[in-house]
DSSP file (Angstrom, degrees, kcal/mol; ACC not computed):
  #  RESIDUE AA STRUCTURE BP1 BP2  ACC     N-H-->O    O-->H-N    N-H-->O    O-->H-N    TCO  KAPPA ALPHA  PHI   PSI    X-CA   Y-CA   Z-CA
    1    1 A X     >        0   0    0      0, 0.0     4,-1.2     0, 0.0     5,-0.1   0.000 360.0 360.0 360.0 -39.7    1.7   16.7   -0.5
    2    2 A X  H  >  +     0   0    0      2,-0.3     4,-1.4     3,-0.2     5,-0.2   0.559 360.0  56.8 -42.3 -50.2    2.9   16.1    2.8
    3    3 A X  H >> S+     0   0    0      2,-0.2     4,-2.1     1,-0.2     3,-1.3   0.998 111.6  48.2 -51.8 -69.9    5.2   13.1    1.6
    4    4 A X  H 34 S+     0   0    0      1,-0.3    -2,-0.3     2,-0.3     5,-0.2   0.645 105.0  50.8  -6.2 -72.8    6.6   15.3   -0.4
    5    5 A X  H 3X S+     0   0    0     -4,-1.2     4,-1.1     2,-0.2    -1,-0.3   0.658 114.2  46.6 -54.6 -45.8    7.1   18.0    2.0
    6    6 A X  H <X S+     0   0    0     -4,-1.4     4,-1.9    -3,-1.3     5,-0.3   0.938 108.0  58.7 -91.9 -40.3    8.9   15.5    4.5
    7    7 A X  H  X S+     0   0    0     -4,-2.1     4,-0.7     1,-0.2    -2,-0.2   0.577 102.4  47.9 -53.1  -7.7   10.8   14.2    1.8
    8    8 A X  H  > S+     0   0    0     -5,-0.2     4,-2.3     2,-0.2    -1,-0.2   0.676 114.9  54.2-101.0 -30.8   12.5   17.7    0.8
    9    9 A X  H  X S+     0   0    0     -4,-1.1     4,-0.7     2,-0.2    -2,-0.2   0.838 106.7  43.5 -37.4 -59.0   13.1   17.8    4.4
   10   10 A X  H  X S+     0   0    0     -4,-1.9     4,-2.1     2,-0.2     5,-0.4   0.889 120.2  45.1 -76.1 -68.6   14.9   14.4    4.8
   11   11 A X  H  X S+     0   0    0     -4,-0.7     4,-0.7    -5,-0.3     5,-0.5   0.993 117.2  43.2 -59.1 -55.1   17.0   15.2    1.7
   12   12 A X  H  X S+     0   0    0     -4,-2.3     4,-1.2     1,-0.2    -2,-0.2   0.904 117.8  49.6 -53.8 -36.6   17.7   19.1    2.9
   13   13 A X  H  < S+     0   0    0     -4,-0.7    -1,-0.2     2,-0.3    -2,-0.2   0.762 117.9  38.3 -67.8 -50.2   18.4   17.6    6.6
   14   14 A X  H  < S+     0   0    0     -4,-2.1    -1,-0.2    -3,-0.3    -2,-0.1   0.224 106.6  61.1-107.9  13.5   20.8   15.0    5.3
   15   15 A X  H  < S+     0   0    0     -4,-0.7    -2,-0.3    -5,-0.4    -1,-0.2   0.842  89.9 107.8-104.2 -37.6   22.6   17.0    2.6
   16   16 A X  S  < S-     0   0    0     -4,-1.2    -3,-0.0    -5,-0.5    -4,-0.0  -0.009  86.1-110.8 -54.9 138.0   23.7   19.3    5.5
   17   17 A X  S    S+     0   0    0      1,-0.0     2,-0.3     0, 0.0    -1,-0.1   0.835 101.2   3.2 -37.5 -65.5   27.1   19.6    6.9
   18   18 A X  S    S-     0   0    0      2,-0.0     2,-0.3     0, 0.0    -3,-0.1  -0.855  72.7-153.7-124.8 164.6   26.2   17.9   10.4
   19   19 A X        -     0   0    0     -2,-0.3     2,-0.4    -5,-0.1    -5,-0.0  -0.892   3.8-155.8-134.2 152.3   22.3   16.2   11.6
   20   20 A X    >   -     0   0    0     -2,-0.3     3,-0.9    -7,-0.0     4,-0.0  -0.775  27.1-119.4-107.8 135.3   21.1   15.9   14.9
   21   21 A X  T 3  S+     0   0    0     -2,-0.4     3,-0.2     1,-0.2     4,-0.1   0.237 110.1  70.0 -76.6   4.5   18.3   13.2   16.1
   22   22 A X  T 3  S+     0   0    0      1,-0.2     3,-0.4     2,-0.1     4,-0.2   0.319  76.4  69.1 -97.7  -3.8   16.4   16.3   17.0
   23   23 A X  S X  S+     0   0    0     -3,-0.9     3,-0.5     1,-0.2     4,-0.5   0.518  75.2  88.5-100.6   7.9   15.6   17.5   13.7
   24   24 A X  G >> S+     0   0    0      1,-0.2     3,-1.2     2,-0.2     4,-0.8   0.885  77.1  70.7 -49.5 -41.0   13.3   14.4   13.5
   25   25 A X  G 34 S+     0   0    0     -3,-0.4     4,-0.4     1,-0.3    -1,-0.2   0.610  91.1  59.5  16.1 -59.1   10.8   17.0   15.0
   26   26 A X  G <4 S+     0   0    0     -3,-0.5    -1,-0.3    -4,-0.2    -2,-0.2   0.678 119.6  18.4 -68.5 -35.8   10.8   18.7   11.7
   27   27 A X  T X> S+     0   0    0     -3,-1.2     4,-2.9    -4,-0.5     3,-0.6   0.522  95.0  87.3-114.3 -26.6    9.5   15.9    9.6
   28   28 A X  H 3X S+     0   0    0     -4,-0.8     4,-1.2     1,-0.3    -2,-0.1   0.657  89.6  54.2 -96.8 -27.5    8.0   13.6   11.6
   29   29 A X  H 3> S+     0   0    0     -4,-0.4     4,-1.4     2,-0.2    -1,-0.3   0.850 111.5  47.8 -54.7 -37.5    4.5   15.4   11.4
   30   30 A X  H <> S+     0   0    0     -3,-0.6     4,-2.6     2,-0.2     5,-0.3   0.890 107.4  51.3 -38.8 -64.8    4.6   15.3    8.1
   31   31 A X  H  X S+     0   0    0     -4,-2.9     4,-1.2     1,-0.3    -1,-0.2   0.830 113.4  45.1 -48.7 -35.4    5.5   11.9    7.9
   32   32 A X  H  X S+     0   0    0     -4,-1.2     4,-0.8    -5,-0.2    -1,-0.3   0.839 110.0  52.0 -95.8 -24.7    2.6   10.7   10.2
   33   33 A X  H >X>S+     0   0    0     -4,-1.4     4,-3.4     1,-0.2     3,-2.7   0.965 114.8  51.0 -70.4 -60.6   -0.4   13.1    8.4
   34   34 A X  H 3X5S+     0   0    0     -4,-2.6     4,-0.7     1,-0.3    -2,-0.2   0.773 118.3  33.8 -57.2 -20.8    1.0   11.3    4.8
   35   35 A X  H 3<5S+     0   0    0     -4,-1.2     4,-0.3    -5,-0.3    -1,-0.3   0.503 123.6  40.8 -99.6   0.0    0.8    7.7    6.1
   36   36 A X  H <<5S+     0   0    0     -3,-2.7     3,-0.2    -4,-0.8    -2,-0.2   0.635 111.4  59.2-114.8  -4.8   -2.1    7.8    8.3
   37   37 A X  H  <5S+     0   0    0     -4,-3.4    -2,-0.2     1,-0.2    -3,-0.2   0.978  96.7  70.3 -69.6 -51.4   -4.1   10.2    5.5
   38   38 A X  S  <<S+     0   0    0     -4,-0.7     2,-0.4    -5,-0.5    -1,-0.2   0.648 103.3  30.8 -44.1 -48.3   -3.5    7.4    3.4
   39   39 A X  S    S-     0   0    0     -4,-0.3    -1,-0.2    -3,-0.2     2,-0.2  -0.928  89.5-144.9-127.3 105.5   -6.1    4.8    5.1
   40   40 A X        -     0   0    0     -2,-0.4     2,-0.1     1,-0.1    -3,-0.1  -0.546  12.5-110.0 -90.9 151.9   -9.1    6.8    6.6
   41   41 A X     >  -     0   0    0     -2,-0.2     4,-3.3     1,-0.0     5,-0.5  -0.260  14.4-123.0-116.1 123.4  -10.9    6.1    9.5
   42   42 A X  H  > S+     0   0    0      2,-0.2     4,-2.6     1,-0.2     5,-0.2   0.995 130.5  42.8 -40.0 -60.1  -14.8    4.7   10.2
   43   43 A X  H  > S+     0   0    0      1,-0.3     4,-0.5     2,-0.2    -1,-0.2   0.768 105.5  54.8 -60.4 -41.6  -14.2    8.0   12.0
   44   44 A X  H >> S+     0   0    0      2,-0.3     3,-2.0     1,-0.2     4,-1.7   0.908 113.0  42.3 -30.0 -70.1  -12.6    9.7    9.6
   45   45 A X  H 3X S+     0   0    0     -4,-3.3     4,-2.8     1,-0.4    -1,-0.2   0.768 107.0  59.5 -67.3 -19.9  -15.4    9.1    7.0
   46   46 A X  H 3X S+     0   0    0     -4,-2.6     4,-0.7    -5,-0.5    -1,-0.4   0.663 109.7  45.3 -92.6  -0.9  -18.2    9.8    9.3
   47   47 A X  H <X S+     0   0    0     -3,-2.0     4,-4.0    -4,-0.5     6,-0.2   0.718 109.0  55.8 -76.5 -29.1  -16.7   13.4    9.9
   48   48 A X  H  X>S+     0   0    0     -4,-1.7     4,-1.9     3,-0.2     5,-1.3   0.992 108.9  47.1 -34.4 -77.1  -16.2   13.8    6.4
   49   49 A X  H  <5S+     0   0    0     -4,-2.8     7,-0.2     1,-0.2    -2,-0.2   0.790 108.8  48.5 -54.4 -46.0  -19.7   13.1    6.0
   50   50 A X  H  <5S+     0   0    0     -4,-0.7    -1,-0.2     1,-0.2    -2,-0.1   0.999 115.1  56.2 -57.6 -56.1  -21.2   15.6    9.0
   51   51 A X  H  <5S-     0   0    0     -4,-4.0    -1,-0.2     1,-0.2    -2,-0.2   0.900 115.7-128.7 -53.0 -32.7  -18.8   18.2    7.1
   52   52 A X  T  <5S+     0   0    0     -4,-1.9    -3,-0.2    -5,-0.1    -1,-0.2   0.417  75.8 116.7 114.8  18.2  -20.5   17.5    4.3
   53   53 A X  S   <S+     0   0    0     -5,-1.3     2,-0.2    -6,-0.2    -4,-0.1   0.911  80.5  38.1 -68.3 -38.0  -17.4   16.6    1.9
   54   54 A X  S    S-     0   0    0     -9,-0.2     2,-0.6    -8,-0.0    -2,-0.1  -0.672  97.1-114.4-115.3 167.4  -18.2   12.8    1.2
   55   55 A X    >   -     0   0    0     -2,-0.2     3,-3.4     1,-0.1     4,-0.5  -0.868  31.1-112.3 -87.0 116.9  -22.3   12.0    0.8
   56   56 A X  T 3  S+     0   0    0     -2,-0.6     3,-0.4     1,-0.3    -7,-0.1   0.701 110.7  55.7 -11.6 -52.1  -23.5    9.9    3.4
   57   57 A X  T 3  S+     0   0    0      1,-0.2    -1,-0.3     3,-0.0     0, 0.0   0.292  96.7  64.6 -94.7  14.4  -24.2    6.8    1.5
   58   58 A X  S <  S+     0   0    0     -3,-3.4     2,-0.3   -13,-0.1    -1,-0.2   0.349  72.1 112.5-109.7  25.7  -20.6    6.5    0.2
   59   59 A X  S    S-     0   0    0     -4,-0.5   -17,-0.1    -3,-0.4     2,-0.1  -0.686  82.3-108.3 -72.0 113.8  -19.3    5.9    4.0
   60   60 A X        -     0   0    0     -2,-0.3     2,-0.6     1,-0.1    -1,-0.1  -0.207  29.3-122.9 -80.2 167.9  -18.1    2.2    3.7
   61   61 A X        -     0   0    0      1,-0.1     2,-0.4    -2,-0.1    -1,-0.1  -0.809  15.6-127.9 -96.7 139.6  -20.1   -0.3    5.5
   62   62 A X        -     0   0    0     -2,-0.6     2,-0.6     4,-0.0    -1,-0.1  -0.589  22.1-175.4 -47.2 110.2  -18.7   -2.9    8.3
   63   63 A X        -     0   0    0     -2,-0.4     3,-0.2     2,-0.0    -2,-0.0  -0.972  35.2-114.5-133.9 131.5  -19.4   -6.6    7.8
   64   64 A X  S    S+     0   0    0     -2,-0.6     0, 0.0     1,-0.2     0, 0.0  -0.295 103.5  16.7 -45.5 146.8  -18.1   -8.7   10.7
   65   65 A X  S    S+     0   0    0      1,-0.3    -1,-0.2     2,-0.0    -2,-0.0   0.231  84.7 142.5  40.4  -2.6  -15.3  -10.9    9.2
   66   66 A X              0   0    0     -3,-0.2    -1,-0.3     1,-0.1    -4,-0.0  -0.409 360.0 360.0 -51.5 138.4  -14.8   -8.8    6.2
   67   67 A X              0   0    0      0, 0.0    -1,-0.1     0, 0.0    -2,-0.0   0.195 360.0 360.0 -40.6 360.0  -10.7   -8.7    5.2
């Protein structure tokens, strides 16, 4: 939603008569919740979990040399 959302931005922004390097400001939150939502966090998942959103035991586990 958020891709989205910066991507009607970036098209309304650049369909416009003149752009500015200041109206990055507008998008650029957007842009960073959709690419860093994407790949969650050890932290991320363990706050899920305390909120109670994910289950405890599906929180992945850290093995030293893992890819």
């Amino acid at each position: 939603m958020a891709a989205l959302g910066a991507a009607i931005l970036i098209a309304l922004q650049l369909g416009a008569g003149y752009w500015l390097y200041s109206y990055i400001v507008w998008f650029f939150p957007l842009v960073a919740v959709a690419l860093f939502g994407s790949f969650p966090s050890d932290l991320g998942w363990a706050v899920a979990a305390a909120v109670g959103q994910r289950p405890v035991e599906a929180t992945p586990a850290v093995v030293a040399g893992a890819p």
